[in-house]
C-alpha positions as CSV (number, residue, x, y, z in Angstrom):
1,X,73.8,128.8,1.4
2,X,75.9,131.2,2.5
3,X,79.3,130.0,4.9
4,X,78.5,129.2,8.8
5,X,81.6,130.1,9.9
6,X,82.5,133.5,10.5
7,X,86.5,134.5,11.2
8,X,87.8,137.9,12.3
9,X,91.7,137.7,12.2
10,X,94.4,139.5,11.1
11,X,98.0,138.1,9.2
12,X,99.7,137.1,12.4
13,X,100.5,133.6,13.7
14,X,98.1,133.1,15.7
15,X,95.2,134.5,13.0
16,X,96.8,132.1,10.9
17,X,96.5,129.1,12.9
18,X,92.5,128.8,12.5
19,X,92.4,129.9,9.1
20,X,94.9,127.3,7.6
21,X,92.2,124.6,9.9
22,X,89.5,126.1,8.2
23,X,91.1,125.4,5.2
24,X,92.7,121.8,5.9
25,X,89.3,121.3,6.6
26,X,87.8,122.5,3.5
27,X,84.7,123.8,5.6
28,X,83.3,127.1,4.3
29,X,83.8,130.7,6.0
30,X,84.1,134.0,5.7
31,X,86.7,136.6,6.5
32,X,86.5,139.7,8.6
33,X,89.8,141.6,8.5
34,X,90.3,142.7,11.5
35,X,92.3,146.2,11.2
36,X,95.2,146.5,14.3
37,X,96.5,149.9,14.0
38,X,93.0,151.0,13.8
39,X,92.1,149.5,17.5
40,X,89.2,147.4,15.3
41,X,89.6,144.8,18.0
42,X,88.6,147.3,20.7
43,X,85.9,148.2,19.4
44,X,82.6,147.3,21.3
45,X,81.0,144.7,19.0
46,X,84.3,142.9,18.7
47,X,84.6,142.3,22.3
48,X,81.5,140.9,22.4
49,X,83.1,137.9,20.6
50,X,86.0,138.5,22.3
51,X,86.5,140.7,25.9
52,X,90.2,140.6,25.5
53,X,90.2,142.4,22.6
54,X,92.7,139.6,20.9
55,X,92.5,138.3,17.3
56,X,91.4,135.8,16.2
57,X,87.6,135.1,17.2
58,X,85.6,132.7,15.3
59,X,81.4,132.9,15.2
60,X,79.5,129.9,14.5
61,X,76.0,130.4,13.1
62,X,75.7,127.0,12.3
63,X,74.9,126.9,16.5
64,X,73.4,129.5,17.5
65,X,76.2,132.2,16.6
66,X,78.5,130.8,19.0
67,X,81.7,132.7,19.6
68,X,85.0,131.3,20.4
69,X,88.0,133.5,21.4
70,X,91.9,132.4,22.6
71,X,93.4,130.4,19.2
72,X,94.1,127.4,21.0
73,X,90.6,127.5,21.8
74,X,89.2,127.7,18.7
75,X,91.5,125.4,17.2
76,X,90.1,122.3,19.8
77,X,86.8,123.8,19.0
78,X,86.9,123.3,15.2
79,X,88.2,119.9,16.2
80,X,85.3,118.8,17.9
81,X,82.7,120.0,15.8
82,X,84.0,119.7,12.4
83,X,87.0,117.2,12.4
84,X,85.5,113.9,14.3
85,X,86.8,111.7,12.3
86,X,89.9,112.7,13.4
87,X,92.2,113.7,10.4
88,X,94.1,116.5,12.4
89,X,93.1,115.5,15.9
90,X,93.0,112.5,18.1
91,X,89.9,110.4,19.5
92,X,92.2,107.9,21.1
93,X,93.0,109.2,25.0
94,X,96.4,108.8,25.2
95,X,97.2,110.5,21.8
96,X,94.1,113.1,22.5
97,X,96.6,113.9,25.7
98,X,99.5,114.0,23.8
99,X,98.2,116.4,21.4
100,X,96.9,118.9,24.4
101,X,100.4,118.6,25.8
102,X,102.0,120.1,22.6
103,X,99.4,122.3,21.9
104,X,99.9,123.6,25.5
105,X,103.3,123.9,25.2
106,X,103.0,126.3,21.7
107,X,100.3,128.4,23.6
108,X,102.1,128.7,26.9
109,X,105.5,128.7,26.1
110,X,106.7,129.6,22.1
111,X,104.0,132.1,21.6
112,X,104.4,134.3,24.8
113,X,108.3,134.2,24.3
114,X,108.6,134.6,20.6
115,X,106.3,137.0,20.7
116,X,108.2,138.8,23.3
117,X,111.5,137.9,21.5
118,X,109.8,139.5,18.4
119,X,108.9,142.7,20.7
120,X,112.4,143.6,21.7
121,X,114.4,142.3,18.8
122,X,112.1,144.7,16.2
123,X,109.9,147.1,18.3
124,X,111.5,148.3,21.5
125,X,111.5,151.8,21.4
126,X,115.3,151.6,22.7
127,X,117.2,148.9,22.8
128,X,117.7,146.4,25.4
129,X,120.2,143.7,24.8
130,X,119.7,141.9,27.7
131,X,115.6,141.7,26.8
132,X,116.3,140.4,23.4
133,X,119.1,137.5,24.6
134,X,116.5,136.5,27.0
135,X,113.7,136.2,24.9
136,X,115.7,134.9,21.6
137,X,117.6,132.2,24.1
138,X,113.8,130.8,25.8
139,X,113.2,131.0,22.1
140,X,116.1,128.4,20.8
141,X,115.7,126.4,24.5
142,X,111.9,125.9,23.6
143,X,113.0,125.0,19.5
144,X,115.4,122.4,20.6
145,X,112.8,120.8,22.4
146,X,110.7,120.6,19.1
147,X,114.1,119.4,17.4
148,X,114.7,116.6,19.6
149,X,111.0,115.7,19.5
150,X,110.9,115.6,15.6
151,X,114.5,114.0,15.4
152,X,112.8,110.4,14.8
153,X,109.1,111.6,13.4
154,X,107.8,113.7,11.3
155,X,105.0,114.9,13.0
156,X,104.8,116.1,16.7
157,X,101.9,113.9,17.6
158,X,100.8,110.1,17.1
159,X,102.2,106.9,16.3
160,X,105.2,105.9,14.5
161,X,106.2,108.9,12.8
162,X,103.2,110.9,14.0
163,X,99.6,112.3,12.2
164,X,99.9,116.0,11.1
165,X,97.2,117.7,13.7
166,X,96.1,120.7,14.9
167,X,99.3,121.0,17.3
168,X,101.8,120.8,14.5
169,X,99.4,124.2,12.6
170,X,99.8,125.7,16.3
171,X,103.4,125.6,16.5
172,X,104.0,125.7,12.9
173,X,102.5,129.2,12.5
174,X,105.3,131.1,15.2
175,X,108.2,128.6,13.8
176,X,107.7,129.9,10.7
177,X,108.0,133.4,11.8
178,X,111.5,133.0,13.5
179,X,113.5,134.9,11.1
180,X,111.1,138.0,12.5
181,X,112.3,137.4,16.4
182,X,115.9,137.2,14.7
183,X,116.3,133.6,15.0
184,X,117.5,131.2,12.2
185,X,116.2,127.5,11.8
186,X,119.4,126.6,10.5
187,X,120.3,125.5,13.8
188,X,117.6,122.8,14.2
189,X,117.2,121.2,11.0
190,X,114.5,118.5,12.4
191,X,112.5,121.5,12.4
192,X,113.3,123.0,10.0
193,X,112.3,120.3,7.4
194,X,109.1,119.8,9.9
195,X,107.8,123.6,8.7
196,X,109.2,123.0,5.2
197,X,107.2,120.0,4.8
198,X,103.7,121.7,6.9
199,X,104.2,124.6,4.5
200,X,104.2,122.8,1.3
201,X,100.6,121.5,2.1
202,X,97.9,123.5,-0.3
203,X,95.3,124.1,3.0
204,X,98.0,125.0,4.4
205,X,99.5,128.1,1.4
206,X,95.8,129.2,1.3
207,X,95.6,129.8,5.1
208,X,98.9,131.6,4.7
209,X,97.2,134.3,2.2
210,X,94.2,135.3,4.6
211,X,93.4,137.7,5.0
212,X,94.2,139.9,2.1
213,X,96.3,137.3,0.0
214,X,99.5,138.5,1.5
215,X,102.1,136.6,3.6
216,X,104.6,138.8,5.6
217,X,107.0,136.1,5.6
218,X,107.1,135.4,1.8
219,X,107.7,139.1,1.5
220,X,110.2,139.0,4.4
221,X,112.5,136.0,2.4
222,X,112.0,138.3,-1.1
223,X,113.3,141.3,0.5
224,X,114.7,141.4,4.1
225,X,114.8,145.2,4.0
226,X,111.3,145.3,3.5
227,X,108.9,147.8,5.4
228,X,107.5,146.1,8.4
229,X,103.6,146.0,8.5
230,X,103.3,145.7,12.1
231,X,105.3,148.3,13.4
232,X,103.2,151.1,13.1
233,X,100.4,149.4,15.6
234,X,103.1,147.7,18.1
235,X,104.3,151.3,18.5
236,X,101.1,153.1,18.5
237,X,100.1,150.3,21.5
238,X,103.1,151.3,23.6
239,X,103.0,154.8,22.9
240,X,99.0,154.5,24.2
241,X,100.2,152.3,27.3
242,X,102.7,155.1,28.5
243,X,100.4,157.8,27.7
244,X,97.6,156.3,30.4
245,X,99.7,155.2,32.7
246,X,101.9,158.2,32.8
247,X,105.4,156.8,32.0
């Protein structure tokens, strides 16, 4: 029987997210590389999955071909459905709240300013210092949130030292990406050794290597001079945006 679960993504953090889940999960699915600097996620039967024309989007044919868009989303989604015994989520109330608070806080607050971070630090078309110590400095202030939360646990969420869940893949994903936004986990070793030990996790290398069994970041560490794999697309966007709106 063929896989139920149906991913379209691309090798960002926030594509990663749901297919290390998938993975952690060991549930079936297939992969449909979703190509950026070809607009693939603009294209009409994409936004039909997802009207923001965002990666990722997940299709679940197992019910009815439901579509799920925003990666937060989908993460809770796959929780519900596939993970009710709760190994990477929370039945219990209070810890069930706990866990939305931090997945919250990745999706409203590291995301938007890494990403942005990311954005002026590597793609700007000129540079703005005062755009990238902005961003890079919400950056740190958010990470030394996640420090002082992991100083006495090892996972973000639950009891004791905490259960590895959904909210620690959420975050996980952009931490591991900081070198890109030109910020070095050095300075908060809590967290640091939180993504080392997430990362050493097999669900979690395989989720890495979709699609196309390569990981930026990997690369990044072998050779920090190599050619960046995004920045043909992030330019190609902006140069689009002025065009239609005349600037």
């Amino acid at each position: 029987m063929p896989p139920n679960i149906e991913l379209h993504t691309a090798a960002t953090p926030n594509g990663r997210k749901i297919s290390i889940f998938l993975e952690e999960l060991h549930l079936p699915y297939i992969t449909t590389a979703i190509d950026l600097s070809k607009d693939e996620q603009k294209t009409p039967d994409f936004l039909t999955t997802n009207p923001n024309g965002r990666i990722p989007a997940l299709i679940d044919h197992s019910r009815g071909s439901f579509r799920v868009f925003e990666s937060g989303a989908i993460l809770l989604y796959l929780a519900e459905h596939y993970d009710r015994e709760g190994r990477f989520s929370f039945n219990e109330a209070d810890e069930r709240s706990e866990m939305l608070q931090w997945l919250f806080f990745q999706n409203a607050g590291v995301g938007p300013m890494q990403g942005q971070a990311n954005h002026f630090y590597r793609y700007a078309p000129e540079k703005i210092q005062y755009g990238i110590d902005r961003y890079q400095n919400e950056t740190r202030r958010l990470y030394s949130v996640l420090e002082a939360r992991l100083s006495s646990r090892d996972y973000l969420v639950g009891r004791g030292e905490g259960q590895y869940s959904i909210a620690d893949i959420s975050t996980f994903t952009w931490v591991r990406w900081a070198p890109w936004a030109g910020i070095e986990l050095e300075a908060f070793p809590n967290l640091k050794a939180w993504a080392e030990r997430i990362e050493g996790r097999e669900g979690v290398r395989k989720g890495l290597a979709v699609p196309g069994g390569e990981d930026q970041i990997g690369r990044l560490r072998r050779d920090p001079s190599a050619e960046d794999p995004f920045k043909g697309w992030v330019m190609k966007g902006q140069e689009e945006v002025r065009e239609k709106h005349g600037k």
